[in-house]
N, CA, C and O atoms as CSV, one atom per row, in Angstrom:
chain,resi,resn,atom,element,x,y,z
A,1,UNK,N,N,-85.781,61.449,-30.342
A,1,UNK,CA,C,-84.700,60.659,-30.884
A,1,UNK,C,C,-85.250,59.348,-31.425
A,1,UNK,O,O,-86.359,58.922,-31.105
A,2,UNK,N,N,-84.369,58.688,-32.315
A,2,UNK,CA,C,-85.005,57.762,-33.100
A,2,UNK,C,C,-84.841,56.569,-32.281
A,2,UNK,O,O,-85.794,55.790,-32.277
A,3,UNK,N,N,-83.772,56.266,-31.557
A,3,UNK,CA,C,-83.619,54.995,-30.873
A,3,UNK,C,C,-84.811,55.307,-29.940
A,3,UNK,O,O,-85.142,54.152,-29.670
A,4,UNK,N,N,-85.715,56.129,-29.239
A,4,UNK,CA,C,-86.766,55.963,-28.641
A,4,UNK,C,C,-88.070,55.498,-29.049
A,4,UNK,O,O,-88.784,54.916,-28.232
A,5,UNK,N,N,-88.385,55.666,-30.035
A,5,UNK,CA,C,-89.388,55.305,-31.067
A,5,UNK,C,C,-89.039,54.077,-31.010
A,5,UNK,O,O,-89.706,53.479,-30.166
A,6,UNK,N,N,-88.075,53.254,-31.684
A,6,UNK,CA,C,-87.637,52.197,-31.821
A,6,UNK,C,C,-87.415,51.171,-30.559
A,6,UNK,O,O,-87.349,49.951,-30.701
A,7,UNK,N,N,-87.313,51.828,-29.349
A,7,UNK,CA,C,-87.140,51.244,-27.923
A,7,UNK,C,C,-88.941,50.657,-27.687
A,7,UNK,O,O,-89.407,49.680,-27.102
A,8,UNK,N,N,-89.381,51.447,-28.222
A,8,UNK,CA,C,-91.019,51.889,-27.796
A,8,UNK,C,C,-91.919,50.510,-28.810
A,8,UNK,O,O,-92.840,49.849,-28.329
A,9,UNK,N,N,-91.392,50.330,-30.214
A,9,UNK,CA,C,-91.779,49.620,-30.676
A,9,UNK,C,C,-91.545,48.199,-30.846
A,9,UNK,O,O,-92.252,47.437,-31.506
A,10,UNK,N,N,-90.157,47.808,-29.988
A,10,UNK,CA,C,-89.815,46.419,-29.452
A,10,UNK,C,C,-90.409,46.553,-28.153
A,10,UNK,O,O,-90.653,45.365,-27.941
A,11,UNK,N,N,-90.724,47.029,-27.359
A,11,UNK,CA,C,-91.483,46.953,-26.436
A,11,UNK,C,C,-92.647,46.815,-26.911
A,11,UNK,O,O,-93.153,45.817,-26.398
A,12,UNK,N,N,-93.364,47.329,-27.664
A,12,UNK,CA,C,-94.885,46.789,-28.072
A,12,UNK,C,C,-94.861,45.314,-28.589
A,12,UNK,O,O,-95.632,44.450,-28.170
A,13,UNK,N,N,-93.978,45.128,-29.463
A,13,UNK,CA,C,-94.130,43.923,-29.929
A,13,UNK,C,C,-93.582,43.018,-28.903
A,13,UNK,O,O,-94.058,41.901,-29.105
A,14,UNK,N,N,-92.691,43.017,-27.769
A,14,UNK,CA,C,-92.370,41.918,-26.970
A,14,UNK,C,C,-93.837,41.938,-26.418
A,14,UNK,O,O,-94.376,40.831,-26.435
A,15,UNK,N,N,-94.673,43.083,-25.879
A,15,UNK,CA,C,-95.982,42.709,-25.024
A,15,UNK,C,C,-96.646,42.005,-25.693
A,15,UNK,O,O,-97.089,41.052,-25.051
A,16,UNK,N,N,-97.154,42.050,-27.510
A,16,UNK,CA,C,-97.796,41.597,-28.122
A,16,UNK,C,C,-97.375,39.881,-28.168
A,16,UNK,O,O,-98.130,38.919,-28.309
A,17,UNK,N,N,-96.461,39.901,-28.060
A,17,UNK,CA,C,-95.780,38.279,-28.245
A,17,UNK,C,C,-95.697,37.724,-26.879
A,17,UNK,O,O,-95.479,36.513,-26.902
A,18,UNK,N,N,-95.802,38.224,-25.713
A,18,UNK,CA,C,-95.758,37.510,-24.505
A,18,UNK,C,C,-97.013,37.583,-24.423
A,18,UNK,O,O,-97.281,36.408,-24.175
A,19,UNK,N,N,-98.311,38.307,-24.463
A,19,UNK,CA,C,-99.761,38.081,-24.350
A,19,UNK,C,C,-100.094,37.057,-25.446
A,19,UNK,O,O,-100.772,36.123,-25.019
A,20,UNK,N,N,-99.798,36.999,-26.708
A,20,UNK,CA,C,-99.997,36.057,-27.414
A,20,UNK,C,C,-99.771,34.606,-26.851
A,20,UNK,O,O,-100.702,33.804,-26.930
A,21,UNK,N,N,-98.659,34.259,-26.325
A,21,UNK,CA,C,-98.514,33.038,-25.847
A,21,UNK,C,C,-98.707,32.742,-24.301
A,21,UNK,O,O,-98.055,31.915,-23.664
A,22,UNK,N,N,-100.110,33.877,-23.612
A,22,UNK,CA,C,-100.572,33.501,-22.606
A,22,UNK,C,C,-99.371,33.841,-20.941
A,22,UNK,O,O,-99.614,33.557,-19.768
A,23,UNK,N,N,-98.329,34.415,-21.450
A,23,UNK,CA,C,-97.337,34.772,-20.140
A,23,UNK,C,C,-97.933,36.345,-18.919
A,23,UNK,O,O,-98.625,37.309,-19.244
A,24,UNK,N,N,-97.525,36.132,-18.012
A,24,UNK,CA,C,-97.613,37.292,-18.135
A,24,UNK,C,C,-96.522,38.018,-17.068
A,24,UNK,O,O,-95.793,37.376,-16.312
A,25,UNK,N,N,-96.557,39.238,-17.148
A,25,UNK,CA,C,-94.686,39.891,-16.755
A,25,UNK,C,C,-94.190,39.249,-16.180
A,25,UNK,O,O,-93.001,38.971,-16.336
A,26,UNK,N,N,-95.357,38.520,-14.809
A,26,UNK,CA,C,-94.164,37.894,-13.246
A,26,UNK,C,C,-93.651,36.670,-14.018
A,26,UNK,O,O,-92.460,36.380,-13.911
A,27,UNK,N,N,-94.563,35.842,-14.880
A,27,UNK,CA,C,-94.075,34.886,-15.560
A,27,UNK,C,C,-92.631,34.394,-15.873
A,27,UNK,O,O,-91.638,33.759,-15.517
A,28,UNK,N,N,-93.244,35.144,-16.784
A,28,UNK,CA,C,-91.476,35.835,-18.054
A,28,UNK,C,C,-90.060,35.939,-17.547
A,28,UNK,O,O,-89.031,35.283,-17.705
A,29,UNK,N,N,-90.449,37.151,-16.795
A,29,UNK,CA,C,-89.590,37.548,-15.531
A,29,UNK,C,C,-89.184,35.982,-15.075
A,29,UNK,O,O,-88.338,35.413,-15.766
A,30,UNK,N,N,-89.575,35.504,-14.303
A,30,UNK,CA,C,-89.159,34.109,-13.511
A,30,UNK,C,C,-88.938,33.298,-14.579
A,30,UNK,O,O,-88.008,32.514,-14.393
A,31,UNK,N,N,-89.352,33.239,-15.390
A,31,UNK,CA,C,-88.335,31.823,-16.749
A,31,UNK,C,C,-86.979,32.197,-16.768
A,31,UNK,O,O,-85.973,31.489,-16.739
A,32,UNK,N,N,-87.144,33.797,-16.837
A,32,UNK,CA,C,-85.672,34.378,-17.431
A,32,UNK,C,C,-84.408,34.323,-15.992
A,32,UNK,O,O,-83.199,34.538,-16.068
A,33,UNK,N,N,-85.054,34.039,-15.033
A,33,UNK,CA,C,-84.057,34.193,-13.867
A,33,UNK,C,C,-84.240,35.517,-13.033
A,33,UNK,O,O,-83.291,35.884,-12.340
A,34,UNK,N,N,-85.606,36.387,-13.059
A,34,UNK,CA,C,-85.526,37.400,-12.334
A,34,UNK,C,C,-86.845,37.283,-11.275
A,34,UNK,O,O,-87.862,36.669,-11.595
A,35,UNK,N,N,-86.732,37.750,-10.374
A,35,UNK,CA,C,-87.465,37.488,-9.043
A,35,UNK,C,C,-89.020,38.169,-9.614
A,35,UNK,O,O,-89.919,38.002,-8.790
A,36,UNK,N,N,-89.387,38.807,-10.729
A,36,UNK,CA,C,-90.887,39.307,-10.889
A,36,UNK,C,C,-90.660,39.908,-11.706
A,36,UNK,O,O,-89.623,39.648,-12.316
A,37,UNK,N,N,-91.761,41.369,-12.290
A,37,UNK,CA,C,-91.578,41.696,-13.280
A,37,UNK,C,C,-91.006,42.886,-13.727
A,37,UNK,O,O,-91.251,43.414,-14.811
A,38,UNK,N,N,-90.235,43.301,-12.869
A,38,UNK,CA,C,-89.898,44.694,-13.156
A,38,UNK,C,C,-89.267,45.075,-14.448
A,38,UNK,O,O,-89.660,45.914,-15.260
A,39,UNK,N,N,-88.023,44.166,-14.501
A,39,UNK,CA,C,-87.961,44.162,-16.276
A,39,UNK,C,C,-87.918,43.761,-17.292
A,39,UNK,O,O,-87.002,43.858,-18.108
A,40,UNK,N,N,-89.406,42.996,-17.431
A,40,UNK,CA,C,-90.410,42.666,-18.536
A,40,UNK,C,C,-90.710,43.820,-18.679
A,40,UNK,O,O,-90.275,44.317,-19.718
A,41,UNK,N,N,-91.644,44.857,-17.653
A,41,UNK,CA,C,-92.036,46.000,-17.890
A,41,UNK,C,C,-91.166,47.079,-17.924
A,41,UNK,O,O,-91.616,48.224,-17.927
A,42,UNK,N,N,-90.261,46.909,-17.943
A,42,UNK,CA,C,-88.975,48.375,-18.575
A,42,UNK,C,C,-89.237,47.828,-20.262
A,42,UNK,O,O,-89.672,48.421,-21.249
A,43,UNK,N,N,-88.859,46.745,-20.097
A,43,UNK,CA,C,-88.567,46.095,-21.999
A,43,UNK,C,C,-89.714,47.045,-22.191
A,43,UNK,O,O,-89.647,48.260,-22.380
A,44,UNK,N,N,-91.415,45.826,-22.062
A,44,UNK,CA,C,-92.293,46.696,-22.498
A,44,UNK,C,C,-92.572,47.548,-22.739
A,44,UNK,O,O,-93.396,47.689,-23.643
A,45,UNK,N,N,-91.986,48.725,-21.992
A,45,UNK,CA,C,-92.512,50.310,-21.264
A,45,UNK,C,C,-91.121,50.882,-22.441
A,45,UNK,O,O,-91.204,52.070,-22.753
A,46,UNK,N,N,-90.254,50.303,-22.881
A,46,UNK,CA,C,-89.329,51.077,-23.879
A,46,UNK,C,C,-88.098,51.905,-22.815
A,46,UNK,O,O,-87.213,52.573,-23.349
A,47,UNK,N,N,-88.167,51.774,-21.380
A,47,UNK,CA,C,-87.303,52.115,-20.607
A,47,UNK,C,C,-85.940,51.410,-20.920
A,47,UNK,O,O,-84.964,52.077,-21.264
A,48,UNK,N,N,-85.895,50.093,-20.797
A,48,UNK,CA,C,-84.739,49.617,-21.302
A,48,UNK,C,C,-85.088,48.043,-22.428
A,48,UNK,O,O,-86.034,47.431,-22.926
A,49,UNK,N,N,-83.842,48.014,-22.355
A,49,UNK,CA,C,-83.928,46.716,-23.432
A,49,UNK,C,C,-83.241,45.223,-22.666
A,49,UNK,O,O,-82.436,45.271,-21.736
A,50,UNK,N,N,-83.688,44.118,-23.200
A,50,UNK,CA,C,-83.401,43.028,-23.142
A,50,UNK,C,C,-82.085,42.975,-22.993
A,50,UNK,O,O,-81.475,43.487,-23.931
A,51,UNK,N,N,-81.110,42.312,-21.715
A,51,UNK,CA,C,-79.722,41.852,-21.927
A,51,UNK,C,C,-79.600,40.618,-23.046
A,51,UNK,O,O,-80.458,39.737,-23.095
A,52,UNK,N,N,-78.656,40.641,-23.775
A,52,UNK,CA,C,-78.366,40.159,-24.994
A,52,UNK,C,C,-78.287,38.433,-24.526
A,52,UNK,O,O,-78.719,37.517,-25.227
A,53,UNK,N,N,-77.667,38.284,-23.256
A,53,UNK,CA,C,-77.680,37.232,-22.717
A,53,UNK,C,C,-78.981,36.488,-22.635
A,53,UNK,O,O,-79.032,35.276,-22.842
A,54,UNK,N,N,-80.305,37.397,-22.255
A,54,UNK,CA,C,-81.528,36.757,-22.288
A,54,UNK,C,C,-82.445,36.929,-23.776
A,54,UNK,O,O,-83.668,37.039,-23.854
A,55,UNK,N,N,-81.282,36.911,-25.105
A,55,UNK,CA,C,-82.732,37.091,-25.938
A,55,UNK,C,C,-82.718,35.489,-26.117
A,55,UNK,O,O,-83.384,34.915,-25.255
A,56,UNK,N,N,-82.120,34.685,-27.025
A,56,UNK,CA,C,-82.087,33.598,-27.127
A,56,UNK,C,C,-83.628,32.565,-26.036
A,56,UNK,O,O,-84.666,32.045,-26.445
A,57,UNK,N,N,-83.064,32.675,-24.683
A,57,UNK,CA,C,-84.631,32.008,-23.906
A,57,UNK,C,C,-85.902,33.062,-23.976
A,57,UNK,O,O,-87.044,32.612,-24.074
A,58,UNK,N,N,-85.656,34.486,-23.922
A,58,UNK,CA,C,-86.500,35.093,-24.198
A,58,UNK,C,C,-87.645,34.792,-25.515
A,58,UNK,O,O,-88.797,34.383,-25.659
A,59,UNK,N,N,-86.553,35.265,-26.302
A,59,UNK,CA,C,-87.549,34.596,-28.017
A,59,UNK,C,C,-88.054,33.053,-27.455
A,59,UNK,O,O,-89.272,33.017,-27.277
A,60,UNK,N,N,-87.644,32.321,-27.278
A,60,UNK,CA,C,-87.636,30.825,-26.994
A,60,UNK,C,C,-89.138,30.873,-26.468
A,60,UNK,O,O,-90.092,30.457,-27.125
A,61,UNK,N,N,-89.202,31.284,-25.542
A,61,UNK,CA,C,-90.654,31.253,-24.985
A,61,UNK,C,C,-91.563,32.053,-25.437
A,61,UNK,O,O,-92.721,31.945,-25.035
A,62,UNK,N,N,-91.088,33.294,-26.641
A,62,UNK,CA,C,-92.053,34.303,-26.852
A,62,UNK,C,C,-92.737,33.739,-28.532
A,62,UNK,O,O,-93.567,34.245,-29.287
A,63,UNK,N,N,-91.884,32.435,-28.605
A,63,UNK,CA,C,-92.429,31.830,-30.077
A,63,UNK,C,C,-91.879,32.940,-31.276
A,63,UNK,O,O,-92.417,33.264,-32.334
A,64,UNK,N,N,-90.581,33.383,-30.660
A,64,UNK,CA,C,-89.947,34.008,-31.911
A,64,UNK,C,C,-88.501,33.808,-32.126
A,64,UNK,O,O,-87.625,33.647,-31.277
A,65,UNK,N,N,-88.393,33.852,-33.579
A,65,UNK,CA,C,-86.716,33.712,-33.904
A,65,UNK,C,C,-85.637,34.437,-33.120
A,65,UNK,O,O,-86.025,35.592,-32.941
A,66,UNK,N,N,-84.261,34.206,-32.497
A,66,UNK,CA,C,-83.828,34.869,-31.901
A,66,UNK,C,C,-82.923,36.059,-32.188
A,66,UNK,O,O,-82.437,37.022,-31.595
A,67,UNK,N,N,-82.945,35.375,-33.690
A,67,UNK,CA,C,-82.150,36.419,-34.508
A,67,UNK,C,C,-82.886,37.716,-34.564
A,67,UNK,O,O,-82.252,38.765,-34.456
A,68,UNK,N,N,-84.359,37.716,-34.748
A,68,UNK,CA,C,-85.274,38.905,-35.149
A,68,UNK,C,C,-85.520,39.458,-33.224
A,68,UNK,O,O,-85.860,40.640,-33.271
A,69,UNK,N,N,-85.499,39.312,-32.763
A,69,UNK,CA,C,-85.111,40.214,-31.551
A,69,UNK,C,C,-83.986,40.473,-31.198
A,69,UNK,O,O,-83.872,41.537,-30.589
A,70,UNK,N,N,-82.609,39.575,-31.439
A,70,UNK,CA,C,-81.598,40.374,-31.717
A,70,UNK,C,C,-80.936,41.453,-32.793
A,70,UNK,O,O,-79.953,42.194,-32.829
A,71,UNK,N,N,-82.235,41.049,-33.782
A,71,UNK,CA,C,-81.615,42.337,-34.711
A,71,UNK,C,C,-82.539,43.646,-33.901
A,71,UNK,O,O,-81.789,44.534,-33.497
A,72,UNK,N,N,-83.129,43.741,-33.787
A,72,UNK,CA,C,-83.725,44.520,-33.050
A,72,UNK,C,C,-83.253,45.467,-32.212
A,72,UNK,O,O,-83.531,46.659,-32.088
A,73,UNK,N,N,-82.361,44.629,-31.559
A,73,UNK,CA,C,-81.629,45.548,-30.105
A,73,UNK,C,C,-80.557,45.964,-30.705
A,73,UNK,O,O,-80.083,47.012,-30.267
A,74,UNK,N,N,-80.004,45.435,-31.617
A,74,UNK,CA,C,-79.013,45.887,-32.308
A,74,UNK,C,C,-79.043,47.033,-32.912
A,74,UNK,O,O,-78.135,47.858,-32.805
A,75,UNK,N,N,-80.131,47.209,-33.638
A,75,UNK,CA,C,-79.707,48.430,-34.301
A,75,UNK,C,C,-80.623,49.492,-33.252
A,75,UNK,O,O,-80.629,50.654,-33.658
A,76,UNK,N,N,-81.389,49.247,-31.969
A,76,UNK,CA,C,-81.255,50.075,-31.148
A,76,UNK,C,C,-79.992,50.854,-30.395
A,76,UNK,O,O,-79.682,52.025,-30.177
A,77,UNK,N,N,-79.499,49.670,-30.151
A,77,UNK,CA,C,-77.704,50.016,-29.501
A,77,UNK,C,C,-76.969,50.993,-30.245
A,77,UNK,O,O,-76.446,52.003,-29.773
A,78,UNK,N,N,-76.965,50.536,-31.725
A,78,UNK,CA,C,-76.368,51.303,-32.496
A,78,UNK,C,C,-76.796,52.463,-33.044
A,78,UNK,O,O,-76.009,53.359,-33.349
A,79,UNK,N,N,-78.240,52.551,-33.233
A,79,UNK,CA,C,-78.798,53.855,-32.968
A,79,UNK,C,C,-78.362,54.740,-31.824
A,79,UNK,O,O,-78.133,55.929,-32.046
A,80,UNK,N,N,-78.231,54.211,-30.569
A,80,UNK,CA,C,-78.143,55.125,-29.238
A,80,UNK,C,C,-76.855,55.134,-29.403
A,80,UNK,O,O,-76.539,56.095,-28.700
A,81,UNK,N,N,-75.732,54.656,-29.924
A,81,UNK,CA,C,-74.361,54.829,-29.994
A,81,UNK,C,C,-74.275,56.263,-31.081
A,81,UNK,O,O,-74.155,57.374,-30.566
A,82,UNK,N,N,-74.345,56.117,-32.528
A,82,UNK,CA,C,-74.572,57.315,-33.302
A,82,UNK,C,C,-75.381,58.182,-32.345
A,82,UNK,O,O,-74.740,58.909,-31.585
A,83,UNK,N,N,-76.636,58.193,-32.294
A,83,UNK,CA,C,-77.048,59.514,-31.240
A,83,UNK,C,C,-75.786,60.309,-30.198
A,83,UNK,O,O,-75.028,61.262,-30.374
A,84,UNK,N,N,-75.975,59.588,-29.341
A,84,UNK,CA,C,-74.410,59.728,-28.215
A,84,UNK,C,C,-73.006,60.461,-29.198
A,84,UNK,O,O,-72.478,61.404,-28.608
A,85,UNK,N,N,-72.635,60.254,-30.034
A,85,UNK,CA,C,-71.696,60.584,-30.452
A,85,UNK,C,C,-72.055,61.769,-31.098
A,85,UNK,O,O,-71.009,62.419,-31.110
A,86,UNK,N,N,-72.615,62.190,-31.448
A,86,UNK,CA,C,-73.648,63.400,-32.288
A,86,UNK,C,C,-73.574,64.512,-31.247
A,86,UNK,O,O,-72.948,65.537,-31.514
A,87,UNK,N,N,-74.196,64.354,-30.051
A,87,UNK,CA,C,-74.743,64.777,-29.014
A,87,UNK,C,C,-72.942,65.266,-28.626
A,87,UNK,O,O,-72.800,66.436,-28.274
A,88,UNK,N,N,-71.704,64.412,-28.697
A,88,UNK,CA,C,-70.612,64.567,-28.039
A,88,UNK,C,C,-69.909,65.623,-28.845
A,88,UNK,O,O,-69.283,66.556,-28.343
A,89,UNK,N,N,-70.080,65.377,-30.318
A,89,UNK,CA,C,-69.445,66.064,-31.520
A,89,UNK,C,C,-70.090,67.584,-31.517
A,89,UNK,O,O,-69.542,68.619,-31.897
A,90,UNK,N,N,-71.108,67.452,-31.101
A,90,UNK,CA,C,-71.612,69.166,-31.268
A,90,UNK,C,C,-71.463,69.835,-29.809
A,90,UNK,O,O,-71.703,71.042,-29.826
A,91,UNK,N,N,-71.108,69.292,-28.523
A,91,UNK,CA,C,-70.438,69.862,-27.544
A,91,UNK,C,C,-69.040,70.238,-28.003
A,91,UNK,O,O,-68.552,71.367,-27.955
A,92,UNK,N,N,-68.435,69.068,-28.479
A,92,UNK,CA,C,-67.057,69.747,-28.605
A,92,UNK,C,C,-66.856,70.915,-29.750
A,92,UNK,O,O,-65.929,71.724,-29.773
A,93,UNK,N,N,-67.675,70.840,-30.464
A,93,UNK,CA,C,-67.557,71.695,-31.308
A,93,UNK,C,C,-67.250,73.255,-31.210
A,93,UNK,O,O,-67.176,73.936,-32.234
């Protein structure tokens, strides 16, 4: 599915942009309000995505616009929304 590819490649680029500016997961994790790194490494790992609530400080510290990681998740979401509905339309079918 395409939103996986796409999960996979904001995860590369968040790792590339948090190693760039010297963080590392437990870091990140603890700026953002979470006890370590478990999900820095979902983001990374393409398991899940950033709550929308944390892109804004996220980008902030990753030295990126917040708009360009929120477009990002966006049209992941909305990718996995069309998928999902696809997936629902050919059951009912």
């Amino acid at each position: 599915m395409q939103s996986r590819l796409f999960k996979k490649e904001l995860g590369i680029y968040l790792k590339k942009k948090r190693e760039h500016v010297g963080l590392s997961r437990r870091d990140l994790g603890l700026i953002l309000g979470y006890s370590g790194s478990q999900y820095v490494h979902n983001w990374e790992s393409g398991i899940a995505l950033p709550p929308i609530m944390k892109i804004k400080i996220l980008a902030k510290h990753l030295n990126v616009p917040a708009e360009e990681v929120f477009s990002r998740v966006e049209q992941i979401v909305v990718l996995e929304a069309a998928e999902s509905l696809r997936r629902r339309f050919k059951m009912e079918a």
